[in-house]
C-alpha atoms as an extended CHARMM CRD file, in Angstrom:
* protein
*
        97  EXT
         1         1  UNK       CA             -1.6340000000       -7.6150000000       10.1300000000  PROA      1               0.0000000000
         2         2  UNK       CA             -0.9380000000       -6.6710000000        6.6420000000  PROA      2               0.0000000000
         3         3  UNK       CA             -2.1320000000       -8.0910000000        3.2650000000  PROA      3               0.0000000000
         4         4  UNK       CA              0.0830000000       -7.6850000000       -0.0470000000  PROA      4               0.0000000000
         5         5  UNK       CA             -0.3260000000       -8.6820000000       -3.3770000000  PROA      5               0.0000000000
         6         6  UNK       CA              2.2000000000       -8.6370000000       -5.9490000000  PROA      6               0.0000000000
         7         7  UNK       CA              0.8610000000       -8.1570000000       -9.5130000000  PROA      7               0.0000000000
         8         8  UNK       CA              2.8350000000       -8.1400000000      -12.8180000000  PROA      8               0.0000000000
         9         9  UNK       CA              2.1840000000       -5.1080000000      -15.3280000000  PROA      9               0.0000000000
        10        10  UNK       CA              4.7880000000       -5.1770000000      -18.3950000000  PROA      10              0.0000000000
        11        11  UNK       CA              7.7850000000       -5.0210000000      -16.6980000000  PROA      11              0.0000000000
        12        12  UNK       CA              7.2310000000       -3.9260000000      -13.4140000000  PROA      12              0.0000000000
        13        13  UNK       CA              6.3900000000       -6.0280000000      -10.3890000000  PROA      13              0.0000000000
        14        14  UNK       CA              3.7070000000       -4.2260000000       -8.2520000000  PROA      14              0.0000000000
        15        15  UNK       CA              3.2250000000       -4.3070000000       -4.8140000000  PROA      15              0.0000000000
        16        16  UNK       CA             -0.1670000000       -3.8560000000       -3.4280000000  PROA      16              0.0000000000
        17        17  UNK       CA             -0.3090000000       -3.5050000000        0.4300000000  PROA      17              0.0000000000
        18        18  UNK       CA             -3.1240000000       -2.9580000000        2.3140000000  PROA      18              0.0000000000
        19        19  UNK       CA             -3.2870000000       -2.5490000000        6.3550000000  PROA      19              0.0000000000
        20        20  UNK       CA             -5.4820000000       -5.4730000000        6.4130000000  PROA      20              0.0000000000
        21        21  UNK       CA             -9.0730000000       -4.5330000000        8.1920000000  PROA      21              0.0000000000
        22        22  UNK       CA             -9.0390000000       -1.9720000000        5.4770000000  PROA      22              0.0000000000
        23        23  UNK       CA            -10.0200000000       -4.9610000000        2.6120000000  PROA      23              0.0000000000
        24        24  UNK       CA            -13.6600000000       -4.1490000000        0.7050000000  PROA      24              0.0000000000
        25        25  UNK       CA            -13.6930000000       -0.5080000000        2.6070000000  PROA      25              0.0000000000
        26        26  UNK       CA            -14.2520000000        2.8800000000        0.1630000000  PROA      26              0.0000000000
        27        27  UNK       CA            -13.4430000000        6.3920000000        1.2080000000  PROA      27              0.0000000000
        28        28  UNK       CA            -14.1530000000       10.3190000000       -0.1910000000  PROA      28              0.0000000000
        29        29  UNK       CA            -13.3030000000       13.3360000000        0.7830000000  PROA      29              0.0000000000
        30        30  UNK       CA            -13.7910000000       15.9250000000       -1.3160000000  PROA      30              0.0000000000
        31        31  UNK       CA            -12.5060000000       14.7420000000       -4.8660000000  PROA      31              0.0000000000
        32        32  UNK       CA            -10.1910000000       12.1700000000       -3.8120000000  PROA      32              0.0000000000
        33        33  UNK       CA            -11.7840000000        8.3400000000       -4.1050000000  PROA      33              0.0000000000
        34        34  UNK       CA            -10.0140000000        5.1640000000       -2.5800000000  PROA      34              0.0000000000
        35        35  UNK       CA            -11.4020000000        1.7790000000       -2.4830000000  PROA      35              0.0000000000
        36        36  UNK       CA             -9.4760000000       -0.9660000000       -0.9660000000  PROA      36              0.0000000000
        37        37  UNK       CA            -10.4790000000       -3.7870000000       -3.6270000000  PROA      37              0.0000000000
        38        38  UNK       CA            -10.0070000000       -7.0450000000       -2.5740000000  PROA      38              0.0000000000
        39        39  UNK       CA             -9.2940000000       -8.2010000000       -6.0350000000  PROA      39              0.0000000000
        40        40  UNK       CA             -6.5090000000       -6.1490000000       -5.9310000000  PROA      40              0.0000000000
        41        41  UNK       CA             -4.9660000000       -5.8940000000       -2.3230000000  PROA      41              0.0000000000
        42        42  UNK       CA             -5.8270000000       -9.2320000000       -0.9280000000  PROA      42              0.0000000000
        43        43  UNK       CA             -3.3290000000      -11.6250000000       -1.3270000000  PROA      43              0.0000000000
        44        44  UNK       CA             -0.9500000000      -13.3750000000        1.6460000000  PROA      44              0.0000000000
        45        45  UNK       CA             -1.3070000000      -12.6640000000        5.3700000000  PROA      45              0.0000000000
        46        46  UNK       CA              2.2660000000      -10.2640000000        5.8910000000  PROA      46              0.0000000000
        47        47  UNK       CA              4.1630000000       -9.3570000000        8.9140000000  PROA      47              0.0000000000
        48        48  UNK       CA              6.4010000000       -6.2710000000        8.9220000000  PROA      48              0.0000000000
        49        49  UNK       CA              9.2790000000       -8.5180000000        7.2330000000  PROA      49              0.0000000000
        50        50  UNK       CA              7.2820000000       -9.7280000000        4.8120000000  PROA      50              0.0000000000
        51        51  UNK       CA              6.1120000000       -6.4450000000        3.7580000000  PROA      51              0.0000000000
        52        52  UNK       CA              9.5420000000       -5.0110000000        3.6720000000  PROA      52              0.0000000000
        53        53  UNK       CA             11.1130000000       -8.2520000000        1.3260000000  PROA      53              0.0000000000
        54        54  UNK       CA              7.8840000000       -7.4480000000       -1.3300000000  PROA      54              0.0000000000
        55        55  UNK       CA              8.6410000000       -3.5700000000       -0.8220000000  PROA      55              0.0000000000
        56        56  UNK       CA             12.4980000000       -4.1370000000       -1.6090000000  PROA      56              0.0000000000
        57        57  UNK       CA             11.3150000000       -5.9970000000       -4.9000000000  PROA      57              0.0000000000
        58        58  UNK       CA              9.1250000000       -4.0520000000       -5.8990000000  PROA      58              0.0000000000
        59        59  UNK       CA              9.2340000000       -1.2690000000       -8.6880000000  PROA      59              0.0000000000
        60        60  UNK       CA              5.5410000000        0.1440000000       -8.1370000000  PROA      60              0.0000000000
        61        61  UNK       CA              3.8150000000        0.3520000000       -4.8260000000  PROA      61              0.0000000000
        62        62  UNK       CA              0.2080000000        1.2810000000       -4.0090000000  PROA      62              0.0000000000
        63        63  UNK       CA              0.2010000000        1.2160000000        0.2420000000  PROA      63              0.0000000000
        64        64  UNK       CA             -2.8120000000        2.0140000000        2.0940000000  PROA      64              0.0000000000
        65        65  UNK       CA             -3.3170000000        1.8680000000        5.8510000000  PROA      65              0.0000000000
        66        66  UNK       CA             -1.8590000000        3.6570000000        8.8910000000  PROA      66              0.0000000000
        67        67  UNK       CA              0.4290000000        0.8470000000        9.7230000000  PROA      67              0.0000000000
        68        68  UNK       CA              1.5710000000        0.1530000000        6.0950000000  PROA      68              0.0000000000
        69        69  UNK       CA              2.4470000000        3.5930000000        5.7140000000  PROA      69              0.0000000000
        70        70  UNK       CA              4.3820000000        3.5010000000        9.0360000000  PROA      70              0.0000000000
        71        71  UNK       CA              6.4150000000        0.4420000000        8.2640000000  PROA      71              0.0000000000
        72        72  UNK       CA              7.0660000000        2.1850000000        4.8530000000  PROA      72              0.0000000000
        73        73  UNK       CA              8.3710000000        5.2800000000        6.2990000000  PROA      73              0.0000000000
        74        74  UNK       CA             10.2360000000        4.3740000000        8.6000000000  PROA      74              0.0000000000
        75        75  UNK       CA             12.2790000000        2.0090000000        6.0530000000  PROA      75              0.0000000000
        76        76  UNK       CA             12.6840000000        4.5220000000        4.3440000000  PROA      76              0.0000000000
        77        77  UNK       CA             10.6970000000        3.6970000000        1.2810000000  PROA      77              0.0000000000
        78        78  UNK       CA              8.1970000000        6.7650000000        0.8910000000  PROA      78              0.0000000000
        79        79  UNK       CA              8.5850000000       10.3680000000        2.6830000000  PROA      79              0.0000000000
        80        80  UNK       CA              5.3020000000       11.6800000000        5.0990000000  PROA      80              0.0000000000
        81        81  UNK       CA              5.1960000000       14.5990000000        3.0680000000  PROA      81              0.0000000000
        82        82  UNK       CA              4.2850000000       12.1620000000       -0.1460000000  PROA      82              0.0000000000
        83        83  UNK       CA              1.1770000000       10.2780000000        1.7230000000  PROA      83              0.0000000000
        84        84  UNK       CA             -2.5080000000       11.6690000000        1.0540000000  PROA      84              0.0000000000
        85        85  UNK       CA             -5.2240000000       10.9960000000        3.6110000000  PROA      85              0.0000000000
        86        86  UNK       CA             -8.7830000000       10.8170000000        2.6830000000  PROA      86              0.0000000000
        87        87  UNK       CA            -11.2030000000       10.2540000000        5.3440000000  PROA      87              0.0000000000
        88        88  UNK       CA             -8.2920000000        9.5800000000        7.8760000000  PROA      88              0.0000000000
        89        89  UNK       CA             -6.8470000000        6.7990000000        5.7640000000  PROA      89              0.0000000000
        90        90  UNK       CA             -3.4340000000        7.2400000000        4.6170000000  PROA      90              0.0000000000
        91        91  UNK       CA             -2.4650000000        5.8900000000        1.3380000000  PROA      91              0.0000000000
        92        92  UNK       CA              0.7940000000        6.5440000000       -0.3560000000  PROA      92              0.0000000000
        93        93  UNK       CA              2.3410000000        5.5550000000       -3.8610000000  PROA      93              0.0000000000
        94        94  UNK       CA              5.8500000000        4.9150000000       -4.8090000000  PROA      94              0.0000000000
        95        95  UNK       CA              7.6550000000        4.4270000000       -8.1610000000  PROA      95              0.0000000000
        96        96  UNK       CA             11.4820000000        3.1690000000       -7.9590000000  PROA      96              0.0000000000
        97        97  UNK       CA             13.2580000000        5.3010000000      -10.9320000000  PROA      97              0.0000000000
């Protein structure tokens, strides 16, 4: 189960989607910091189709989560080479030019 949030910056629409046991965790490794805010990630319960309808609207993504990332590769959205892991969480961003 997924959890996205669209929020509204200028003019871009961004997507944030979060695998969804992943909500109020923080991770480090090294100098890389990630915490999964609920303020910010937690929004509506998503499937797989949901996630892809807010990802093909979208014009800013922050994805976090193994099975985010998954269902974002495999559409298509973000390449494997692009996603950074810290403390075995994946977490990718994406920018639609």
């Amino acid at each position: 189960m997924f959890t996205v949030k669209m929020h509204r910056s200028g003019g871009d629409l961004l997507l944030a989607a979060a695998d969804k046991e992943l909500l109020g965790k923080k991770f480090k490794e090294g100098p890389l910091r990630l915490e999964v805010l609920p303020s910010f990630y937690h929004g509506e319960d998503a499937d797989e189709e949901i996630l892809l309808n807010r990802l093909s609207i979208c014009s800013v993504a922050n994805l976090v989560g193994e099975n985010v990332i998954k269902v974002a590769i495999r559409a298509g959205y973000i390449e494997s080479g692009c996603v950074l892991t810290i403390e075995g969480v994946p977490h990718a961003q994406l920018a639609k030019m």
